[in-house]
PyMOL Python script that loads the backbone (N, CA, C, O; Angstrom):
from pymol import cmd

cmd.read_pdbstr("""\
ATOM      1  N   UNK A   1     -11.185  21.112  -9.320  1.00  0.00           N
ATOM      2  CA  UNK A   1     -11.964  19.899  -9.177  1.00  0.00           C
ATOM      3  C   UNK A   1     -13.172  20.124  -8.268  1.00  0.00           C
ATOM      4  O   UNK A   1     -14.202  19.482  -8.469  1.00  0.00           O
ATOM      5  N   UNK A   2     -13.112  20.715  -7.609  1.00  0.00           N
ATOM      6  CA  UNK A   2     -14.426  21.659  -6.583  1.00  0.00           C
ATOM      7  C   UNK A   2     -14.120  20.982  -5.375  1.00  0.00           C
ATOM      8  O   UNK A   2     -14.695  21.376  -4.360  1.00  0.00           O
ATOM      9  N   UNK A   3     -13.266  19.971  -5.287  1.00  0.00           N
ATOM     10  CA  UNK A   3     -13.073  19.253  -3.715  1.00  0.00           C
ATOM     11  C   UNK A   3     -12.178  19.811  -2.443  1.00  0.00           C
ATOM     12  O   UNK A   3     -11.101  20.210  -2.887  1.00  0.00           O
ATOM     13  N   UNK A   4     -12.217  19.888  -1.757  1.00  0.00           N
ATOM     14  CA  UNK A   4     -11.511  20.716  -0.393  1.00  0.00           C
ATOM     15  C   UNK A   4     -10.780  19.015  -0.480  1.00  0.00           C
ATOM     16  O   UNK A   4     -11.160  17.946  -0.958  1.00  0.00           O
ATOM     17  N   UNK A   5      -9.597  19.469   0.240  1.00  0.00           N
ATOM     18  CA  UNK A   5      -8.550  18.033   0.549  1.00  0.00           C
ATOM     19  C   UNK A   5      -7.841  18.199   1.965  1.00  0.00           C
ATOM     20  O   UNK A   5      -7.379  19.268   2.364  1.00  0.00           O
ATOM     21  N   UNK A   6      -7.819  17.080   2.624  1.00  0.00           N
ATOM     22  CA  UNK A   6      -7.695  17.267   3.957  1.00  0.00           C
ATOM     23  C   UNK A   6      -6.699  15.744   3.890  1.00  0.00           C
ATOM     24  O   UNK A   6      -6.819  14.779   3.136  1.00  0.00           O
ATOM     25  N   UNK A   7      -5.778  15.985   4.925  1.00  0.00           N
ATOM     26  CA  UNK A   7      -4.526  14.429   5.048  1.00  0.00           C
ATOM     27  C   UNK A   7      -4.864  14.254   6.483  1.00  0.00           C
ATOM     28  O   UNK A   7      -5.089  15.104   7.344  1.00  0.00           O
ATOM     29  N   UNK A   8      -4.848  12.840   6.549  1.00  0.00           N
ATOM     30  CA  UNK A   8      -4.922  11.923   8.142  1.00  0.00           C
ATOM     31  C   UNK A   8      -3.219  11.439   7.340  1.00  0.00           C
ATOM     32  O   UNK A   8      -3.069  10.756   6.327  1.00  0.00           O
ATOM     33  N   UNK A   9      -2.345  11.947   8.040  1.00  0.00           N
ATOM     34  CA  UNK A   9      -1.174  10.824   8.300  1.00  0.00           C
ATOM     35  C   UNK A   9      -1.280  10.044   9.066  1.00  0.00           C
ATOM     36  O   UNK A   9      -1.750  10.475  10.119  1.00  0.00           O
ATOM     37  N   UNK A  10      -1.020   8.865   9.049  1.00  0.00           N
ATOM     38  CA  UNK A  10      -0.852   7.898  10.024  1.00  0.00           C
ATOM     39  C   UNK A  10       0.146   7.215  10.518  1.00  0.00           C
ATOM     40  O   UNK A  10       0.976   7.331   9.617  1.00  0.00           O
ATOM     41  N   UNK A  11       0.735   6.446  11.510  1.00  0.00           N
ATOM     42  CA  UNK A  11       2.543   6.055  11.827  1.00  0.00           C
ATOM     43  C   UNK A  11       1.805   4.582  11.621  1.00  0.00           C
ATOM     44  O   UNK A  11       0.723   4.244  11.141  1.00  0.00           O
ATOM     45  N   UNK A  12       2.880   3.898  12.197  1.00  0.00           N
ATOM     46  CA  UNK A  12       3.099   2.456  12.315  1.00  0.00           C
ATOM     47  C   UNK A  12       2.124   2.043  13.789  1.00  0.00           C
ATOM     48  O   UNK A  12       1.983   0.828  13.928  1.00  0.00           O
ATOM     49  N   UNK A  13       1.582   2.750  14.666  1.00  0.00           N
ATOM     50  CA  UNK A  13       1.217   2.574  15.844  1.00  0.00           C
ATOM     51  C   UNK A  13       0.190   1.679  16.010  1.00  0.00           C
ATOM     52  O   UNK A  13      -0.507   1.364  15.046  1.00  0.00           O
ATOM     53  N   UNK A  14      -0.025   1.152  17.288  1.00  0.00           N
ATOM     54  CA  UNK A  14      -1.300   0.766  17.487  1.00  0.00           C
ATOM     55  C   UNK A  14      -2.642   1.814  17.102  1.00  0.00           C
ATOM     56  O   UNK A  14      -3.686   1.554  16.503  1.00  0.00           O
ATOM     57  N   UNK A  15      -2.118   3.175  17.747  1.00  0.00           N
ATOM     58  CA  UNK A  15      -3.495   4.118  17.740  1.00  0.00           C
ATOM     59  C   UNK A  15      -3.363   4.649  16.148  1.00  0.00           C
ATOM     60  O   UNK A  15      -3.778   5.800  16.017  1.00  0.00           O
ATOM     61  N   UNK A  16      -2.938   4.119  15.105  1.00  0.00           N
ATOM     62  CA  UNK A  16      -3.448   4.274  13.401  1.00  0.00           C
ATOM     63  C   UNK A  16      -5.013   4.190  13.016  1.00  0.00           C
ATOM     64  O   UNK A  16      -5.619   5.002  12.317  1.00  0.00           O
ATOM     65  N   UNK A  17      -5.591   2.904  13.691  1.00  0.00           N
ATOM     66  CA  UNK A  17      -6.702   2.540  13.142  1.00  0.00           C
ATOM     67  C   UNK A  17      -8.015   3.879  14.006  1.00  0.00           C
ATOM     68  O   UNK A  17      -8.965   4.529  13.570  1.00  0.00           O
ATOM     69  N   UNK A  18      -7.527   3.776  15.001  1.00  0.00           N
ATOM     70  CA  UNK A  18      -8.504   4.595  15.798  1.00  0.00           C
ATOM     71  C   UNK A  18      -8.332   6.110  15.517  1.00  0.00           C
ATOM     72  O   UNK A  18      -9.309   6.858  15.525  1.00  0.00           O
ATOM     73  N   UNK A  19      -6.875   6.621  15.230  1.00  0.00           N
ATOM     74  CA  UNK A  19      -7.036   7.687  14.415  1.00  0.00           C
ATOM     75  C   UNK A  19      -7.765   8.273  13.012  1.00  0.00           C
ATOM     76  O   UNK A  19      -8.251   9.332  12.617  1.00  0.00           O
ATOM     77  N   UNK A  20      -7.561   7.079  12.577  1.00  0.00           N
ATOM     78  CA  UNK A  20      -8.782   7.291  10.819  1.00  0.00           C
ATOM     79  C   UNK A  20      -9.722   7.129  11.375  1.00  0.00           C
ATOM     80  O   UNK A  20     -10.449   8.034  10.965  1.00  0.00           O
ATOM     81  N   UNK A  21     -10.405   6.415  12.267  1.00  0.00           N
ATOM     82  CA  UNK A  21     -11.628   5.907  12.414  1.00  0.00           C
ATOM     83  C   UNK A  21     -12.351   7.272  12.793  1.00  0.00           C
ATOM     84  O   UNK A  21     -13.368   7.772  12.312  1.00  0.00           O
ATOM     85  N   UNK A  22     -11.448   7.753  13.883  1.00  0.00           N
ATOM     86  CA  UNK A  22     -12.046   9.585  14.338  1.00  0.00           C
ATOM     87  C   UNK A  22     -12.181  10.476  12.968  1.00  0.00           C
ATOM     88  O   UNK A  22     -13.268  10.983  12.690  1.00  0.00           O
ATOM     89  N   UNK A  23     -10.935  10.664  12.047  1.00  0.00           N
ATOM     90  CA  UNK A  23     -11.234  11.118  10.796  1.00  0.00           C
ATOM     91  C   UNK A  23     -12.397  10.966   9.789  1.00  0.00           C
ATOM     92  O   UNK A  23     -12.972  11.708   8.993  1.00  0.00           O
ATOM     93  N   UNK A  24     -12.461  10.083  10.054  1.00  0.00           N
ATOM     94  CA  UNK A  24     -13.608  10.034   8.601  1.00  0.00           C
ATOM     95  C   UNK A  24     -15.267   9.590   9.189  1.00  0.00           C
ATOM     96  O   UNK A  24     -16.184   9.176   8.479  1.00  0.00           O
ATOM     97  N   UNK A  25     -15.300   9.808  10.602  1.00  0.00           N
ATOM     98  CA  UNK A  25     -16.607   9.732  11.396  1.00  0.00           C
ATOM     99  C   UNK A  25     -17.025  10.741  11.667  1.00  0.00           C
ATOM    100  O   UNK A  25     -16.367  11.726  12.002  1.00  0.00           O
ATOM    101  N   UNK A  26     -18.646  10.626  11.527  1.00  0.00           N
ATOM    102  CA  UNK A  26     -19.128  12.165  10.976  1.00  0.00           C
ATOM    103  C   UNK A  26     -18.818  13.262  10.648  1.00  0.00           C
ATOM    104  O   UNK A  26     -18.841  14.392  11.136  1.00  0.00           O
ATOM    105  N   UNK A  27     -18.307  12.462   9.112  1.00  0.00           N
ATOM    106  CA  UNK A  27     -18.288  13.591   8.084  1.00  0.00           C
ATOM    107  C   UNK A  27     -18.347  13.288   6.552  1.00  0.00           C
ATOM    108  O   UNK A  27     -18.153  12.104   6.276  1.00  0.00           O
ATOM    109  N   UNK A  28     -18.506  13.867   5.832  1.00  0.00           N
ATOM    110  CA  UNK A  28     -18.574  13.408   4.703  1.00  0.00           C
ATOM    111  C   UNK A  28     -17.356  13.326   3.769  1.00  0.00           C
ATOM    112  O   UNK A  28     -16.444  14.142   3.903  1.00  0.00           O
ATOM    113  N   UNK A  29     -17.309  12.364   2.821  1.00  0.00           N
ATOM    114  CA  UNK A  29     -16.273  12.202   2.199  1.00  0.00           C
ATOM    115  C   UNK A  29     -16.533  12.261   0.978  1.00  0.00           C
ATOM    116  O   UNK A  29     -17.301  11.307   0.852  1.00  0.00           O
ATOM    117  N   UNK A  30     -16.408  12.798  -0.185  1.00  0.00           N
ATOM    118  CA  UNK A  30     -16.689  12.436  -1.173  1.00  0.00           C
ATOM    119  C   UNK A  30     -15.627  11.358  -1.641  1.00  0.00           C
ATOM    120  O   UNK A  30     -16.069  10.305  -2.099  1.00  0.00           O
ATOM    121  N   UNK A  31     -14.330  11.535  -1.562  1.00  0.00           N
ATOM    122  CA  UNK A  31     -13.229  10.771  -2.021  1.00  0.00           C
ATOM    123  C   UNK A  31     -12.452  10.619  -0.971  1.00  0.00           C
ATOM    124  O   UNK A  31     -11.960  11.622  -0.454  1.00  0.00           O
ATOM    125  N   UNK A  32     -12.194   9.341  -0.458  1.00  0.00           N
ATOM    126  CA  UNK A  32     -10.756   8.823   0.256  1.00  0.00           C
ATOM    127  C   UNK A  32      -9.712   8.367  -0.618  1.00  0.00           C
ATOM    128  O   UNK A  32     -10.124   7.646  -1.526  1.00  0.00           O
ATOM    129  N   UNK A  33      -8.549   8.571  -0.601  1.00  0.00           N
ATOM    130  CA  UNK A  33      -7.079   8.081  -0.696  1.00  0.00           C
ATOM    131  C   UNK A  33      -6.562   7.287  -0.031  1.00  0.00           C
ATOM    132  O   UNK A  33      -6.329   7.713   1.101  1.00  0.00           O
ATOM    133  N   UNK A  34      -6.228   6.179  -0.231  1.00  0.00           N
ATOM    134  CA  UNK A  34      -4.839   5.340   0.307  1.00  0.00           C
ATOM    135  C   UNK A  34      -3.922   5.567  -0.237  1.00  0.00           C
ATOM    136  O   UNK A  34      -3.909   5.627  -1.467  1.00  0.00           O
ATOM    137  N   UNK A  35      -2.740   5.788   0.592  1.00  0.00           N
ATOM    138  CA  UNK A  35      -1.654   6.392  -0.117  1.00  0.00           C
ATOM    139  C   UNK A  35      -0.770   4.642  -0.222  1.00  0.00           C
ATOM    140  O   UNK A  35      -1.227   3.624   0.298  1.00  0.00           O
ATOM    141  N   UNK A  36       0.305   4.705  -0.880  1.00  0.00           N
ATOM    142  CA  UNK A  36       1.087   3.603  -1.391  1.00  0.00           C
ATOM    143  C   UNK A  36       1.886   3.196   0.389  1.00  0.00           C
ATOM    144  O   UNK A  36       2.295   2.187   0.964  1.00  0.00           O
ATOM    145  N   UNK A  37       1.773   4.478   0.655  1.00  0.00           N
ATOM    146  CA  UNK A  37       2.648   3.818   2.189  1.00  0.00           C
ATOM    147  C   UNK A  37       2.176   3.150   3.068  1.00  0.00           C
ATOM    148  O   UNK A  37       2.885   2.851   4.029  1.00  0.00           O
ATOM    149  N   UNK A  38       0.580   2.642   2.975  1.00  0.00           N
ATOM    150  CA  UNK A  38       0.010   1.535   3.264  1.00  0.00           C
ATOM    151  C   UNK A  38      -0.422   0.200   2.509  1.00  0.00           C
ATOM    152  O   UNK A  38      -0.325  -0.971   2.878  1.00  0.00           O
ATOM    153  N   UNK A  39      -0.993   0.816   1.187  1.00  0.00           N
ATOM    154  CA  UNK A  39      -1.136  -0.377   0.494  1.00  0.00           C
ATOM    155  C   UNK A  39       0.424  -1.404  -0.306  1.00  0.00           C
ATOM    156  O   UNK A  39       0.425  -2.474  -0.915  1.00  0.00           O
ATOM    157  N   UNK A  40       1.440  -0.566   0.032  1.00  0.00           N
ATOM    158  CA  UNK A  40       2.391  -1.319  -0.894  1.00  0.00           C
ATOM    159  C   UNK A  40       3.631  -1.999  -0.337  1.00  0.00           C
ATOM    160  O   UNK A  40       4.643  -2.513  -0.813  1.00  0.00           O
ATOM    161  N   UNK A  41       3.108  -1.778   0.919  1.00  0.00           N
ATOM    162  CA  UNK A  41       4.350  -2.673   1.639  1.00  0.00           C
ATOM    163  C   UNK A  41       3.498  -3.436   2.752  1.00  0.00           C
ATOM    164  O   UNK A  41       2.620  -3.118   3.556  1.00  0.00           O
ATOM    165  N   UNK A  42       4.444  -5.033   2.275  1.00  0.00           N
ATOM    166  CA  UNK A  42       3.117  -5.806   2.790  1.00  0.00           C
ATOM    167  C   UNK A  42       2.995  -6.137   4.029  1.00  0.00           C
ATOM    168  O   UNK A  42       2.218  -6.921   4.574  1.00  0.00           O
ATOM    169  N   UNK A  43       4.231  -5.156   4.640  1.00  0.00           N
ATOM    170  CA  UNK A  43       3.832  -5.484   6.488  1.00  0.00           C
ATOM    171  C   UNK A  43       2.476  -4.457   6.916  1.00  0.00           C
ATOM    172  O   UNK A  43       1.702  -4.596   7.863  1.00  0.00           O
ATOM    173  N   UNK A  44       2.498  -3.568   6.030  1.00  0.00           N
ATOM    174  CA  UNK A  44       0.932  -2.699   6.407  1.00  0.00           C
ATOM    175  C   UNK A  44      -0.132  -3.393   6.173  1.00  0.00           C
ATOM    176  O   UNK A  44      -1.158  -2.971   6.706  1.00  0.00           O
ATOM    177  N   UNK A  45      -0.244  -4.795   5.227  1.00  0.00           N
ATOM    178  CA  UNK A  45      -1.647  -5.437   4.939  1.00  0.00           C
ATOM    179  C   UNK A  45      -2.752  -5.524   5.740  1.00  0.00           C
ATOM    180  O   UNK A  45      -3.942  -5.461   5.430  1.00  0.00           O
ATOM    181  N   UNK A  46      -2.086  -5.719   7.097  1.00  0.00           N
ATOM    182  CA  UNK A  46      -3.268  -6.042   7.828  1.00  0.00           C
ATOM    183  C   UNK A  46      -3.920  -4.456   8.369  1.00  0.00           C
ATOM    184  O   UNK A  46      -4.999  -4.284   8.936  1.00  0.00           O
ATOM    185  N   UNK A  47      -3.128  -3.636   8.079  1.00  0.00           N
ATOM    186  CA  UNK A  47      -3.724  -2.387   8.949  1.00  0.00           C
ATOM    187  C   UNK A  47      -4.814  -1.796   7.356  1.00  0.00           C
ATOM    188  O   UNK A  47      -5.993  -1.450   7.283  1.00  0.00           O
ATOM    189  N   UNK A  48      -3.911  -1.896   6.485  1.00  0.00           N
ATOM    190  CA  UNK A  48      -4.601  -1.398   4.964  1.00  0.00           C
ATOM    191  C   UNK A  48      -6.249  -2.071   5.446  1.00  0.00           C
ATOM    192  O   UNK A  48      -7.260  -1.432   5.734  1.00  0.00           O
ATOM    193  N   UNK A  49      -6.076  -3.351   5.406  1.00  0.00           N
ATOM    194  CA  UNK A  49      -7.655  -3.941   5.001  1.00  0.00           C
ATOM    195  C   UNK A  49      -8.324  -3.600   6.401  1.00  0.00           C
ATOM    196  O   UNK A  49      -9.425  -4.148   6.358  1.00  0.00           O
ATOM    197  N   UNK A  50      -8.193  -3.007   7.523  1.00  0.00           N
ATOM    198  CA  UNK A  50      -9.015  -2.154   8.519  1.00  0.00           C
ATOM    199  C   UNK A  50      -9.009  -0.963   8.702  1.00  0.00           C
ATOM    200  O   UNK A  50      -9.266  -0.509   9.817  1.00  0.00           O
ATOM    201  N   UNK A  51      -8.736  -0.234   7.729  1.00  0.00           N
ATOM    202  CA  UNK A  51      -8.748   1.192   7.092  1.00  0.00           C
ATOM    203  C   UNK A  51      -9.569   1.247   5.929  1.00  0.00           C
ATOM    204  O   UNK A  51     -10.171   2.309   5.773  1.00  0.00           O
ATOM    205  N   UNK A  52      -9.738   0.352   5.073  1.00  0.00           N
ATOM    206  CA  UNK A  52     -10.724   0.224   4.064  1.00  0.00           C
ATOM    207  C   UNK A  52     -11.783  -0.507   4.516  1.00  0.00           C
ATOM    208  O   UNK A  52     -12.622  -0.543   3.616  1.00  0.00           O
ATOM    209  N   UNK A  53     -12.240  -1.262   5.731  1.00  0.00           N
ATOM    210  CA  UNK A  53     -13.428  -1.676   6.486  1.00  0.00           C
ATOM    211  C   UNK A  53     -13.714  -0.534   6.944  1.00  0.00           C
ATOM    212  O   UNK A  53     -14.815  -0.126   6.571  1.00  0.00           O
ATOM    213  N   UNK A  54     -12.877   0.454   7.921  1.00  0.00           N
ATOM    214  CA  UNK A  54     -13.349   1.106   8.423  1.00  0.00           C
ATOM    215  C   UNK A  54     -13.930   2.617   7.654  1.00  0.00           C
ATOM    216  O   UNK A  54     -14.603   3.570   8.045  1.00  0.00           O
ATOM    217  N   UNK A  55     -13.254   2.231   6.339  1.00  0.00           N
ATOM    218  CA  UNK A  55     -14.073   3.812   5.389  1.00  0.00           C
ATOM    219  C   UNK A  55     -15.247   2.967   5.033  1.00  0.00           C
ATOM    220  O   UNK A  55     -16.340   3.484   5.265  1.00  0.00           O
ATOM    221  N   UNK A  56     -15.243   1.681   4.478  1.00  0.00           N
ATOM    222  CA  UNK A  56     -16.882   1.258   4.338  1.00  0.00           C
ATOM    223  C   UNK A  56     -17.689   1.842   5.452  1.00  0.00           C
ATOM    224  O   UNK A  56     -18.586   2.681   5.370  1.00  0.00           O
ATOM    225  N   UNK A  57     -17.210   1.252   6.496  1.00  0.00           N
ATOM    226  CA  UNK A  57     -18.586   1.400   8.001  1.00  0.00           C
ATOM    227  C   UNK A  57     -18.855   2.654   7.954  1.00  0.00           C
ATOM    228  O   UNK A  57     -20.040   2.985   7.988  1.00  0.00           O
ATOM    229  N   UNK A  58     -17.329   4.135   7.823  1.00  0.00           N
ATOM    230  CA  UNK A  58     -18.068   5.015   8.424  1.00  0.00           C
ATOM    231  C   UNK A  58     -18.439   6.206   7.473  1.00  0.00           C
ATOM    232  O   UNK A  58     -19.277   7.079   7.697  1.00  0.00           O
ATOM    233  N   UNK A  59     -17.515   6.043   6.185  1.00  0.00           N
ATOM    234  CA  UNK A  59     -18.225   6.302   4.962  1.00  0.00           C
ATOM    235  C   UNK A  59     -18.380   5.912   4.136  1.00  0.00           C
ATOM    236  O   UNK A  59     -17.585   6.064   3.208  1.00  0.00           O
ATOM    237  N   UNK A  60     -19.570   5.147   4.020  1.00  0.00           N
ATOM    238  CA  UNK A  60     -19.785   4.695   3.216  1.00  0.00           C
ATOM    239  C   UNK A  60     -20.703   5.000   2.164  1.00  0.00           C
ATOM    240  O   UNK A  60     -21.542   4.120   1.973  1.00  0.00           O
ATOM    241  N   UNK A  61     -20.763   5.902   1.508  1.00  0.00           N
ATOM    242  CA  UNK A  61     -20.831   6.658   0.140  1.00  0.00           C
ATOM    243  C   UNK A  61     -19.646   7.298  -0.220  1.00  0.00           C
ATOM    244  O   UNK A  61     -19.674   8.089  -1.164  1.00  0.00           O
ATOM    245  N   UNK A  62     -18.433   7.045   0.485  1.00  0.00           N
ATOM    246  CA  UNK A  62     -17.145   7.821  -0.461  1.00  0.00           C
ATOM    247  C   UNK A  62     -16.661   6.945  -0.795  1.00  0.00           C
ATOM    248  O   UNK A  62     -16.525   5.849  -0.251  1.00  0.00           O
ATOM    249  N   UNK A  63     -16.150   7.539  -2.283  1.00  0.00           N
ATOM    250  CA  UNK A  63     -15.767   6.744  -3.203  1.00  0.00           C
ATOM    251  C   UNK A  63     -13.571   6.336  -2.821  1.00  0.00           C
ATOM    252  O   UNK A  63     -12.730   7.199  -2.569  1.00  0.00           O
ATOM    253  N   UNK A  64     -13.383   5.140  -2.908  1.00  0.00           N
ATOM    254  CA  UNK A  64     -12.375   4.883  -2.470  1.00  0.00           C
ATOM    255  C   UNK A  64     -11.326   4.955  -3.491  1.00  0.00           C
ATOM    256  O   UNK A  64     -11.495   4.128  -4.387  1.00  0.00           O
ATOM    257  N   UNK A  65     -10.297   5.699  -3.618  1.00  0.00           N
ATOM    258  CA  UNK A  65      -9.308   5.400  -4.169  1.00  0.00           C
ATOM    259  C   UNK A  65      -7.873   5.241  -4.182  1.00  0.00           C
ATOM    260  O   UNK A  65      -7.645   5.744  -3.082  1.00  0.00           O
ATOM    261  N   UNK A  66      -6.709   4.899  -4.639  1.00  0.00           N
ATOM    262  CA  UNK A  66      -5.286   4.424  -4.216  1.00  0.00           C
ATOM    263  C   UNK A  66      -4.922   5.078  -5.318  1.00  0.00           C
ATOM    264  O   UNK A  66      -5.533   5.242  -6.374  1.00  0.00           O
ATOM    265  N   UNK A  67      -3.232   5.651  -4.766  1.00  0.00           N
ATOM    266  CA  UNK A  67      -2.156   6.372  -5.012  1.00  0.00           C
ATOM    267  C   UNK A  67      -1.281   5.206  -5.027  1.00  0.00           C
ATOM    268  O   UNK A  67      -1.494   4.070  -4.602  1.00  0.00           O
ATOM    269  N   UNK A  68       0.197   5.923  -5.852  1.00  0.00           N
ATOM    270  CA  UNK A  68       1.409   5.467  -6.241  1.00  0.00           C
ATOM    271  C   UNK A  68       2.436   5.886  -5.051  1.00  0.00           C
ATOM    272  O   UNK A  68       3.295   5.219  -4.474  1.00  0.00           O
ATOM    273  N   UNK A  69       1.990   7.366  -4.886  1.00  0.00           N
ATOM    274  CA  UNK A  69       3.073   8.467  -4.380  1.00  0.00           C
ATOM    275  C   UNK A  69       1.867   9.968  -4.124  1.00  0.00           C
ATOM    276  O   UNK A  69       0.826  10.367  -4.646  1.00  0.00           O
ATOM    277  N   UNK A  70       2.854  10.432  -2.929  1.00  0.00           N
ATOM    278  CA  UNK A  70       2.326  11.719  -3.380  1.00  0.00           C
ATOM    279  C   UNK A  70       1.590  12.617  -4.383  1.00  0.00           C
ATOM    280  O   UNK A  70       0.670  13.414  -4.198  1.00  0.00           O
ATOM    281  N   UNK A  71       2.506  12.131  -5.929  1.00  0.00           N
ATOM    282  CA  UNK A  71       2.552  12.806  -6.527  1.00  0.00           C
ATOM    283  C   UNK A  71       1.650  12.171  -7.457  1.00  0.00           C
ATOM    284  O   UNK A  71       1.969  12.311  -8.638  1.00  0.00           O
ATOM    285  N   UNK A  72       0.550  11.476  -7.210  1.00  0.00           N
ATOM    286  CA  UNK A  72      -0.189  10.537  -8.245  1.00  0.00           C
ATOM    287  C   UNK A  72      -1.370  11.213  -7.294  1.00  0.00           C
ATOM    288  O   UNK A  72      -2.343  11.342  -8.038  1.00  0.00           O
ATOM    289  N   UNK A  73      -1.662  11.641  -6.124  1.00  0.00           N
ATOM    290  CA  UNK A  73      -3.012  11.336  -5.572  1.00  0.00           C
ATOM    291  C   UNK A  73      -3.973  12.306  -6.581  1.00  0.00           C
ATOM    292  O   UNK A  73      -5.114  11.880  -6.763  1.00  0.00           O
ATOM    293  N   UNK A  74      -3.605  13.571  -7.247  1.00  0.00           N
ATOM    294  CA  UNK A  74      -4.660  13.820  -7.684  1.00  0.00           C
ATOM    295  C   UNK A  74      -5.576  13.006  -9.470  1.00  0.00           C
ATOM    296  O   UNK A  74      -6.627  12.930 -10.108  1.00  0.00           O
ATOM    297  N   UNK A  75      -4.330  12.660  -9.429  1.00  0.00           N
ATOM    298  CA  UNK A  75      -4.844  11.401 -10.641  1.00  0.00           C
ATOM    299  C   UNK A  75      -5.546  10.505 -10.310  1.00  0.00           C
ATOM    300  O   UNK A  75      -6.347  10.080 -11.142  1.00  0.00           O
ATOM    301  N   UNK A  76      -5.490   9.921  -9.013  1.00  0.00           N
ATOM    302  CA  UNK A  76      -6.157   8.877  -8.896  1.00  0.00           C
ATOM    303  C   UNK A  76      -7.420   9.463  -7.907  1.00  0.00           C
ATOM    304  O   UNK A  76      -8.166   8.770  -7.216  1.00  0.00           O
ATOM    305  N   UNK A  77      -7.433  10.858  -8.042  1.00  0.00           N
ATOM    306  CA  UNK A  77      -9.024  11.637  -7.632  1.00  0.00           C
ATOM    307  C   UNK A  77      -9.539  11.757  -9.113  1.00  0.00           C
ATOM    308  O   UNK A  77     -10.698  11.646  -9.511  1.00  0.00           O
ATOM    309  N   UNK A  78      -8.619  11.962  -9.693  1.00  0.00           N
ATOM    310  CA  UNK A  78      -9.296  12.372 -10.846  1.00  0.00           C
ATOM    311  C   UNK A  78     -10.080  10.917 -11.718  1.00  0.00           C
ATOM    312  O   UNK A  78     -11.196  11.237 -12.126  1.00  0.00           O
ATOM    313  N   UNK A  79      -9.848  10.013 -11.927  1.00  0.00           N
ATOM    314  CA  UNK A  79     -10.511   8.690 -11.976  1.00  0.00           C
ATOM    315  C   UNK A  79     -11.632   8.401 -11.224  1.00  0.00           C
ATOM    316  O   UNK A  79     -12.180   7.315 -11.413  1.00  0.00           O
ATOM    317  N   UNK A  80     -11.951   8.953 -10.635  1.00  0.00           N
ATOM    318  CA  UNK A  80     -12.998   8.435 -10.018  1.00  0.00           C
ATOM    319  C   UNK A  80     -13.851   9.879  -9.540  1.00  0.00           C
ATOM    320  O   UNK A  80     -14.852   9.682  -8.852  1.00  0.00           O
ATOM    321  N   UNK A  81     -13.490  11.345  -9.882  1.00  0.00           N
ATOM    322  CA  UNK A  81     -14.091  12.012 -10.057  1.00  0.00           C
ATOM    323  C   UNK A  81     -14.147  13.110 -10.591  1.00  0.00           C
ATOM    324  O   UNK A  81     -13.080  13.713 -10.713  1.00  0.00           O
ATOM    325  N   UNK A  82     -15.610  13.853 -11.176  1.00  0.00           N
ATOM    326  CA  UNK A  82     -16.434  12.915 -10.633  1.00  0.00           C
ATOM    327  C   UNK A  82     -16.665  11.833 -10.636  1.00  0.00           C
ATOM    328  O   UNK A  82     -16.115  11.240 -11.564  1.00  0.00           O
ATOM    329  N   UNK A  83     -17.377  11.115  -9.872  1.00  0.00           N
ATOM    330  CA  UNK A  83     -18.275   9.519 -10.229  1.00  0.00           C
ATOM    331  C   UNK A  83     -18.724   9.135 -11.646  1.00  0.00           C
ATOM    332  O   UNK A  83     -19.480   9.902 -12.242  1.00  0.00           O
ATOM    333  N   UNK A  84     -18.282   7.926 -12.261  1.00  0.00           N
ATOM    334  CA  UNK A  84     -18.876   8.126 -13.359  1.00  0.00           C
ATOM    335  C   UNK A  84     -20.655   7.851 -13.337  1.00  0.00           C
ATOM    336  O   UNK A  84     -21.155   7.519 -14.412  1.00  0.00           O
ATOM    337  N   UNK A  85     -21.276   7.948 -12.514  1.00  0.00           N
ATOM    338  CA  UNK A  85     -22.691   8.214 -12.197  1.00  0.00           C
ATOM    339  C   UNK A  85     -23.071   9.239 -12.593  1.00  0.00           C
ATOM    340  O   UNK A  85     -23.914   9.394 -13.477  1.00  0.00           O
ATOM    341  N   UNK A  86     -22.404  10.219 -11.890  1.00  0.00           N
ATOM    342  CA  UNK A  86     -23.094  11.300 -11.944  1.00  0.00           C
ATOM    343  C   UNK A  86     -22.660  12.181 -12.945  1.00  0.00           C
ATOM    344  O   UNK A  86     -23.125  13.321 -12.923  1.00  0.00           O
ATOM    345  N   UNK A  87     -21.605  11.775 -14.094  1.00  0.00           N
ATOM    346  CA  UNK A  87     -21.393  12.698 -15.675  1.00  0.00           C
ATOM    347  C   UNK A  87     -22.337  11.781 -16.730  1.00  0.00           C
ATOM    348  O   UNK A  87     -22.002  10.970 -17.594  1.00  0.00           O
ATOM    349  N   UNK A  88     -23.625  12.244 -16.298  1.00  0.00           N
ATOM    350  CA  UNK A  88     -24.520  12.259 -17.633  1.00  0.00           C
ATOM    351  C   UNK A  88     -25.022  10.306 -17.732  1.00  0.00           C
ATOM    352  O   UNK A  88     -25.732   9.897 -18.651  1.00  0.00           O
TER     353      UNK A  88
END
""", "prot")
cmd.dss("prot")
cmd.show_as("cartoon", "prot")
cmd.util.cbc("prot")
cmd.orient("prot")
């Protein structure tokens, strides 16, 4: 796919948000992942939607996308890339 892949795990903690926030600040992203272990259980809601503010603010030209499982993330890279912009 030509992309290098790099994981921010994150816990249940207070210091979650400020850990991604260091991750994905100055640097480039072409593609972020949310994995299902935030978006799918709905005591994470509130941390999910300041993890996806905070990839807007700090990258914001990477393209965002969500997983099932582990075992889905490169499918759901693969949907969205490349961009469908930039194939033709």
């Amino acid at each position: 796919m030509g992309l290098a892949f790099e994981t921010c795990l994150l816990d249940r903690g207070a210091g979650a948000e400020e850990k991604f926030r260091e991750a994905v600040s100055g640097k480039h992203y072409d593609v972020i992942v949310f994995g299902g272990g935030v978006r799918l259980e709905p005591a994470m809601t509130p941390l999910f939607e300041k993890l996806v503010n905070i990839a807007r603010t700090c990258s914001p030209t990477s393209v965002l996308c969500f997983n099932t499982g582990p075992w889905t993330t490169v499918d759901a890279v693969r949907r969205w890339w490349p961009r469908p912009s930039d194939v033709g």
